[in-house]
C-alpha positions in Angstrom: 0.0 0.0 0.0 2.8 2.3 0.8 4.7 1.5 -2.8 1.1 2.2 -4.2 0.8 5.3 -2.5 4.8 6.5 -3.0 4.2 5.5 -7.0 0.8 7.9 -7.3 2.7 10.7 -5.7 6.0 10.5 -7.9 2.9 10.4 -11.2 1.5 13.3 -9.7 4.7 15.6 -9.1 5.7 14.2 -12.2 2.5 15.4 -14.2 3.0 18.7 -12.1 6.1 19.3 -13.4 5.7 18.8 -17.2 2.7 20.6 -16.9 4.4 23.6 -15.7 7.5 23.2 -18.4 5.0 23.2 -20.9 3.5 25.9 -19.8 6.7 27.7 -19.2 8.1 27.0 -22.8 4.7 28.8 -24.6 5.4 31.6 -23.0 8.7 32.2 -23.8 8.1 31.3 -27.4 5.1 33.5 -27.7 7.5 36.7 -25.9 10.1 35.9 -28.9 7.3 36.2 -31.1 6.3 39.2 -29.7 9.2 40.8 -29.5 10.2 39.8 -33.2 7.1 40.6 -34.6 7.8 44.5 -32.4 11.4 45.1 -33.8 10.4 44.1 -36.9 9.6 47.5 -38.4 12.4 48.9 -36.5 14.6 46.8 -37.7 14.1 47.5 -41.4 14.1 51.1 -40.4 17.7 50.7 -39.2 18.8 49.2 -42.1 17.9 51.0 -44.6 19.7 54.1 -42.9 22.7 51.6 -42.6 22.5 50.9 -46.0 22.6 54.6 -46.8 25.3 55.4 -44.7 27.5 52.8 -46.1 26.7 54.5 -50.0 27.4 57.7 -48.2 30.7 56.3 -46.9 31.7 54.6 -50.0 31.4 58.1 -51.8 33.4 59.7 -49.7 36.1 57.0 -50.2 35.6 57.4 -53.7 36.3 61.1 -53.5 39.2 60.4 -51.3 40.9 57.8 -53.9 40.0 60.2 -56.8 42.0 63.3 -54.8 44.5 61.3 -54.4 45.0 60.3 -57.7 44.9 63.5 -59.0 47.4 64.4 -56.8 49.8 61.7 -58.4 48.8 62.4 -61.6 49.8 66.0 -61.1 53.1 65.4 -59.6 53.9 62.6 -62.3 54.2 65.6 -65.0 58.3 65.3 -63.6 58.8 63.0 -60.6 61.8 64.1 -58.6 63.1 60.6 -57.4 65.2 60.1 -54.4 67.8 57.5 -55.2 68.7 54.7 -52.5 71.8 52.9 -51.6 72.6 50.7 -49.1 74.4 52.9 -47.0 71.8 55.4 -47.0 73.8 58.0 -48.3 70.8 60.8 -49.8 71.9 61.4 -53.4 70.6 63.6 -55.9 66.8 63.3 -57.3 66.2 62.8 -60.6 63.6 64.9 -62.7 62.0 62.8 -65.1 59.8 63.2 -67.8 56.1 61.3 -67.6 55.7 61.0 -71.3 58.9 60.4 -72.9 58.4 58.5 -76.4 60.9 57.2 -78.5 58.8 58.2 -81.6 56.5 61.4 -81.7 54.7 61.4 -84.8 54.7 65.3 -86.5 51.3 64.9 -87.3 49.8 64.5 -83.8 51.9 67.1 -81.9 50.1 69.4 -80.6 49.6 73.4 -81.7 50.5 75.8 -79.1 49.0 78.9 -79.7 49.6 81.3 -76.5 48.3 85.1 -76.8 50.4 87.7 -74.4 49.1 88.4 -71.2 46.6 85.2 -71.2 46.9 82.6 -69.0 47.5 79.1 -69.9 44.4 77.0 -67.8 45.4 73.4 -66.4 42.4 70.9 -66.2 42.4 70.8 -62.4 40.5 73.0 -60.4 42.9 73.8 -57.9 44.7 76.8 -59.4 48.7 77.4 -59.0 49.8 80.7 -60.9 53.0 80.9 -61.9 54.6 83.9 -64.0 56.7 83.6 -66.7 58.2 86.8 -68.1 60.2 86.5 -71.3 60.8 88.8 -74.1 58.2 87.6 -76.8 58.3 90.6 -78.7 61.1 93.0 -79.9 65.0 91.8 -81.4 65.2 89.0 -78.7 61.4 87.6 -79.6 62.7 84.0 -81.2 65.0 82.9 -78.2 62.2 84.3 -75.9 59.4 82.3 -77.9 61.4 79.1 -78.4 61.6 79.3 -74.3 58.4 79.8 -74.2 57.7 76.6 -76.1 59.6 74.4 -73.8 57.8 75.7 -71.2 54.6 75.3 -72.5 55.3 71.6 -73.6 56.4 70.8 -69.5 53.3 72.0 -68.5 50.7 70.3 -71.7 52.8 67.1 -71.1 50.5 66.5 -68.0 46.6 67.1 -68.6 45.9 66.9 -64.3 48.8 69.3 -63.9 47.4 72.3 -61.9 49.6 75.3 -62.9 48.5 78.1 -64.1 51.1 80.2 -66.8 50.7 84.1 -66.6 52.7 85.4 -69.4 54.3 88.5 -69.7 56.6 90.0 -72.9 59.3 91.9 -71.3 60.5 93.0 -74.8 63.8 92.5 -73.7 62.9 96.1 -71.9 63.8 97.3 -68.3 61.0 99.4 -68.1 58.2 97.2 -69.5 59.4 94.4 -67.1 58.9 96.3 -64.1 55.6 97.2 -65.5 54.7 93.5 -66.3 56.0 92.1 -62.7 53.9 95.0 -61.4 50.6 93.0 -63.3 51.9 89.5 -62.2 51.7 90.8 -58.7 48.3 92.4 -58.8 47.3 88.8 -60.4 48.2 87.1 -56.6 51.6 85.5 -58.3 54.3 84.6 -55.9 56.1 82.7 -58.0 57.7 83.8 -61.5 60.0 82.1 -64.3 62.3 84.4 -65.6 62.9 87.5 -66.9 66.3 86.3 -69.5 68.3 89.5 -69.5 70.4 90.6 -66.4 69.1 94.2 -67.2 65.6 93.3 -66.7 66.1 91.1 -64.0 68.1 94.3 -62.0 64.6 96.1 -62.8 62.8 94.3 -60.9 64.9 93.0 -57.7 64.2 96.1 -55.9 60.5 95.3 -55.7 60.6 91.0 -55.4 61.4 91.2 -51.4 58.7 93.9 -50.9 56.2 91.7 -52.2 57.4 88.7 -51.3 57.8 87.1 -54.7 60.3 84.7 -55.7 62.6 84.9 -59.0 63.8 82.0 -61.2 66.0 83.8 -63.6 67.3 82.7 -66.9 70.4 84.8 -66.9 74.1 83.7 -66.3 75.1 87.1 -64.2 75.3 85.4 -60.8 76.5 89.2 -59.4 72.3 89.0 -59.3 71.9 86.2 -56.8 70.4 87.2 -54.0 67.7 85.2 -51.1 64.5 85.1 -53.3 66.2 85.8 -56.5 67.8 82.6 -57.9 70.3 82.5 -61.2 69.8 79.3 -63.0 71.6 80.2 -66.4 74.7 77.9 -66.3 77.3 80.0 -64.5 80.7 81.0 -66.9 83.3 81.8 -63.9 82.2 78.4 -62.3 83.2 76.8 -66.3 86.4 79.1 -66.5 87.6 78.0 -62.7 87.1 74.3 -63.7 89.0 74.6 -67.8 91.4 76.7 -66.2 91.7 73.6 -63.0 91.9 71.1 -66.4 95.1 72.6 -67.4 96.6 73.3 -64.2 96.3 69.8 -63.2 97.8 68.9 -66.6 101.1 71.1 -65.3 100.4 74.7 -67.0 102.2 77.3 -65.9 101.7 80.2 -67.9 97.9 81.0 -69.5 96.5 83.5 -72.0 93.2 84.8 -72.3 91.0 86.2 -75.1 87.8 88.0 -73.5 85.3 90.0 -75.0 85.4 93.6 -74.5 82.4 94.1 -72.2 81.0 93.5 -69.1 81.0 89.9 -69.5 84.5 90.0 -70.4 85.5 91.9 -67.1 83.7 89.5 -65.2 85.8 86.8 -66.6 88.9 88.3 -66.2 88.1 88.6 -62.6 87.7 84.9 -62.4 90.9 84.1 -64.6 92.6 86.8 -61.9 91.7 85.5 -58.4 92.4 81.8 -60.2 96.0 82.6 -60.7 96.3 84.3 -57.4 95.1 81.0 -55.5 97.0 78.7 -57.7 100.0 80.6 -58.0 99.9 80.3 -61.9 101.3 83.2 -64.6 98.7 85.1 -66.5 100.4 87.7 -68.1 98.9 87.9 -71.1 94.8 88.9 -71.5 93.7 90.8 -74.4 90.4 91.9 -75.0 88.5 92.1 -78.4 85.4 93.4 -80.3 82.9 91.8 -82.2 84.6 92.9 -85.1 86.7 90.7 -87.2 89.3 93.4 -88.0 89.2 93.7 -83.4 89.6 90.1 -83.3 92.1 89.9 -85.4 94.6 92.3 -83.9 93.8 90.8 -80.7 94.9 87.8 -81.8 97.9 88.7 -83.5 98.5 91.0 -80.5 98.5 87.6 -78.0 100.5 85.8 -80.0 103.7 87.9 -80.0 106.5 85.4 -79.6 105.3 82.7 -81.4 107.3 83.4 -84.6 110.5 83.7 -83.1 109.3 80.1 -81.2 108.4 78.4 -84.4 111.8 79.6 -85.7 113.5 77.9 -82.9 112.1 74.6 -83.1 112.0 74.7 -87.0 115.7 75.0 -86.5 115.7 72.1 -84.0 114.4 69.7 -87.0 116.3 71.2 -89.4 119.7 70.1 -87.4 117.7 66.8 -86.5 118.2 67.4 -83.1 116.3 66.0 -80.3 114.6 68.6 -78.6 114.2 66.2 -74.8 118.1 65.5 -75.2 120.2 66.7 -73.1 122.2 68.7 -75.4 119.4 70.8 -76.3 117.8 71.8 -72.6 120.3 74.8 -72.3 119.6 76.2 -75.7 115.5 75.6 -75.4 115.4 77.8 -72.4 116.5 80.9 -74.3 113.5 80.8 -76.4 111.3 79.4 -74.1 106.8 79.2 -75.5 105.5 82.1 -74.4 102.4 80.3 -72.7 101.1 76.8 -73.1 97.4 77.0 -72.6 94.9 80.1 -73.9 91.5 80.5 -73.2 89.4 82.2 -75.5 85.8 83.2 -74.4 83.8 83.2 -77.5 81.3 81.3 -79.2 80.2 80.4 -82.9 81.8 83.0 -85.9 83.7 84.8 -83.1 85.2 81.7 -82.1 86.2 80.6 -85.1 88.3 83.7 -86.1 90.2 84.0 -83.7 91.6 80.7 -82.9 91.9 80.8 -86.3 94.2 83.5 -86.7 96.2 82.4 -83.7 96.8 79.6 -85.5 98.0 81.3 -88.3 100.3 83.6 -85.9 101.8 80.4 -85.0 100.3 79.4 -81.8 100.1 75.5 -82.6 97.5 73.8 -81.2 99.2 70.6 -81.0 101.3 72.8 -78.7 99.0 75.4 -76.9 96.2 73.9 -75.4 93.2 76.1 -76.2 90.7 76.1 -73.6 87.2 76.9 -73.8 83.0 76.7 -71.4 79.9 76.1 -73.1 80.0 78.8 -75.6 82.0 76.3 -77.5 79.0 73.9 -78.0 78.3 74.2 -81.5 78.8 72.3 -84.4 79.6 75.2 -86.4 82.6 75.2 -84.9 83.6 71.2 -85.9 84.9 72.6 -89.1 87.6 74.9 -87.4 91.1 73.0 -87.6 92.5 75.1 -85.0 90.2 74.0 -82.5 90.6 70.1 -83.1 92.5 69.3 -79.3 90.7 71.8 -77.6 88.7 71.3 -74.7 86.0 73.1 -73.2 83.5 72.7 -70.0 80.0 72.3 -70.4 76.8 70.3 -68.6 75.9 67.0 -68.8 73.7 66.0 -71.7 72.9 62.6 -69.9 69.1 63.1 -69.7 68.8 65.0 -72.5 67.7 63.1 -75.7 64.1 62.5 -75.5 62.9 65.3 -74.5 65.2 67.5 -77.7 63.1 65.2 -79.7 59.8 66.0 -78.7 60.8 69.3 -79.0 62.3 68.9 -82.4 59.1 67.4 -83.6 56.5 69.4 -81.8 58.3 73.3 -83.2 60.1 71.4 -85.8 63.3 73.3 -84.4 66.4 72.0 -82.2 66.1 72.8 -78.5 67.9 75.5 -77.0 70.4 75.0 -74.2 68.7 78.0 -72.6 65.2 76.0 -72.9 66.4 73.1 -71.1 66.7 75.2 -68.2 63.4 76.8 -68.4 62.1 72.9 -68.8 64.3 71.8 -65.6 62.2 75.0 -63.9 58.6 73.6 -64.4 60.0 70.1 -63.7 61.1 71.6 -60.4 57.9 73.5 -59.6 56.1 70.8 -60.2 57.9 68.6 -57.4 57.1 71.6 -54.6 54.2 70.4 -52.2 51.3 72.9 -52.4 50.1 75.4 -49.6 47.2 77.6 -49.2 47.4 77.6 -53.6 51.1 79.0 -52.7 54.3 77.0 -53.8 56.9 77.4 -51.5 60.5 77.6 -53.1 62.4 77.1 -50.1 61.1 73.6 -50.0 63.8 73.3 -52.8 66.8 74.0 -51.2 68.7 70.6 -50.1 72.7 69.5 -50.2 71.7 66.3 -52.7 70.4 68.4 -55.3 68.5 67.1 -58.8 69.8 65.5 -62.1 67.7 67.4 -65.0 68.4 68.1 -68.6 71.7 70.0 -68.2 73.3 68.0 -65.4 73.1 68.3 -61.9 72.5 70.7 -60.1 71.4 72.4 -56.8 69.8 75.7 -54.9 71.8 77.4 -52.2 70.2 80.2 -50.0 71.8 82.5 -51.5 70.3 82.6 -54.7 73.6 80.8 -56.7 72.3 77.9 -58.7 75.5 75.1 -58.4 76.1 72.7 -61.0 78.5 69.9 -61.9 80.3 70.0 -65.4 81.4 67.6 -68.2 85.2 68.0 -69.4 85.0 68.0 -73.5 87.5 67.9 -76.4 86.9 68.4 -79.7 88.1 65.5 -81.6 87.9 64.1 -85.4 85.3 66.9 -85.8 83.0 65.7 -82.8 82.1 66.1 -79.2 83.9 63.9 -77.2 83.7 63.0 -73.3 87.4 63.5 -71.8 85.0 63.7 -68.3 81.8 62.9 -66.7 80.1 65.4 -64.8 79.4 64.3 -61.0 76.3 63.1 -60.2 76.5 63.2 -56.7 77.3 66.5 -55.0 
């Protein structure tokens, strides 16, 4: 009876129980349902703002990406490249060009037609003016258009670049370029590419610091150099230190000099001076000439006194068949002894070529003499010349040069001047400069590696000097040859 009775109760708590776990487990299901069937709505609600937020987010992104591929785009117009080593020594960066081709077809180069005083519009939005002033008018207007040109192809050579050109004819004219840098100030420019002339740039110097507006000139006169005011035209003492070095090294002793009679030549014969005074060498002998051909003859003839009496001697040397390094001969070679064995003649093209010429034909040998010359030289007009075969002369580095002379050749269907290079190695610099507040800030520019552009390498100091390195050439079998590389590494 007990089992009975302990078995009924164990049923009965049993039945007790499920009946409540049933119970239990409907209510629970039918709160989910509830609750589901409550959130539902707001759950949609929420995500379909989510969903908008995440398009909203994704265009943002979208915009982000695009800036900043516009921004790479811009700055690939001419990459300056920082070039590694293992020892993590900073070297020079390289400007190079985006679109260089091997092959530019005539027929698709493009037509620049630029009116004076109009701006030249990049694609981008975000506006960087730059002034260029160049004399585009006037007795000067071909070398001031055919800068003009390489300018203009730097900048069309990238469609996102962002600069803006505001140009301005100096005419070659002190007056008019004070006017025009007056404009390009009142246009918000802080930032201007050129003038050419020393006389234009000395026009304008005296206003630049007052209004707080940086200079890349074109001319060579580094007597302008000055904070703000930098002289990129490749530098002719810096050339006539480093020929005049050449032939020191080589064992000179006693130099000549044939220099223009102006103030380029002065400045020249400063350099030649203080060079002798360092090195101890004799420069007894400078004459200046005229652009005459009558001048340049006398001054010639005038440089070469002793010469004849020189050739007689040695023509009196083979005539006895002696053997001028013997022994026997040293004592009698020292009374007529070369009056100098290196001259350097500052001149260029027709110039050139007259008057080592006539000191040739007044006897100074140039198997004998070494004549000694800077970039002027660079000219093929010159090949011809048999008094200059030997010679040697300092000049930039042509390294990275090629393909861009050729787009230029086929674009204007005319060779690129050297003076355009620079102008091209300008943009390709401005173009590097990180932008602020739609200013370009020059200083950023300044560094001890310096960059590798179309004439060579080269670097800007505070001062306002431009530095470069230079090639050592010799004219040889009527061509250019390499005697040295230029440095590429400061």
């Amino acid at each position: 009876m007990k089992l009975f009775i302990r078995l009924f109760l164990i049923i009965l708590i049993s039945i007790c129980i499920s009946s409540c776990h049933e119970k239990d487990y409907d209510i629970i299901s039918e709160a989910r349902k509830i609750l589901t069937d409550e959130n539902k709505i707001e759950k949609e609600k929420k995500s379909e703002k989510n969903n908008k937020n995440i398009k909203h987010l994704e265009k943002q992104e979208e915009e982000v990406v695009k800036k900043k591929e516009e921004t790479v785009n811009r700055k690939k117009f001419k990459i300056i490249e920082k070039v590694e080593n293992n020892n993590t020594t900073k070297k020079s960066r390289i400007l190079k060009s985006p679109k260089e081709k091997n092959e530019i077809k005539k027929s698709k180069a493009p037509e620049y037609k630029t009116k004076i005083d109009e701006g030249i519009y990049p694609s981008s939005t975000e506006v960087i003016k730059v002034g260029v002033m160049l004399p585009l008018t006037g007795k000067n207007k071909e070398i001031g258009n055919m800068i003009l040109n390489a300018i203009e192809m730097a900048v069309f050579q990238n469609e996102n670049n962002n600069l803006q050109l505001l140009i301005k004819d100096t005419q070659g004219e002190p007056d008019i370029a004070k006017k025009t840098f007056i404009e390009l100030v009142d246009d918000q420019v802080n930032l201007i590419i050129g003038p050419l002339f020393s006389k234009t740039l000395a026009a304008i110097q005296g206003l630049t610091e007052i209004n707080n507006v940086n200079i890349l000139a074109l001319t060579n006169n580094k007597n302008l150099a000055r904070q703000g005011s930098w002289v990129f035209g490749i530098d002719p003492q810096a050339q006539t230190r480093e020929a005049l070095q050449v032939v020191f090294d080589q064992g000179a002793k006693k130099i000549a000099a044939l220099l223009p009679k102006n103030a380029y030549g002065l400045l020249l014969f400063d350099t030649i001076s203080d060079f002798s005074e360092e090195n101890l060498v004799e420069i007894d002998r400078i004459e200046f000439y005229e652009l005459s051909i009558e001048s340049q003859r006398d001054a010639s003839k005038k440089i070469s006194t002793g010469f004849d009496k020189y050739q007689d001697y040695l023509n009196k040397l083979k005539d006895e068949e002696l053997n001028i390094t013997s022994d026997a001969e040293s004592d009698v070679y020292s009374t007529v002894e070369k009056p100098f064995d290196s001259v350097f003649i500052a001149a260029s093209g027709q110039n050139l070529t007259v008057l080592s010429s006539q000191l040739q034909y007044n006897n100074v040998d140039p198997s004998l003499v070494q004549y000694l010359g800077i970039s002027s030289w660079e000219d093929k007009r010159i090949l011809n010349e048999p008094a200059l075969e030997g010679g040697i002369f300092i000049t930039t580095s042509q390294l990275y040069q090629k393909k861009v002379k050729t787009i230029y050749q086929n674009s204007f269907n005319k060779e690129m001047p050297k003076i355009a290079m620079i102008a091209y190695d300008i943009l390709a610099l401005i173009s590097s400069i990180s932008i602020d507040n739609n200013k370009i800030d020059i200083e950023e520019t300044i560094n001890s590696e310096g960059y590798l552009g179309l004439r060579g390498l080269f670097r800007l100091k505070n001062n306002g000097i431009v530095e470069r390195t230079f090639d050592t050439r010799q004219v040889k079998n009527k061509r250019f040859r390499v005697l040295k590389k230029a440095k590429e590494e400061f």
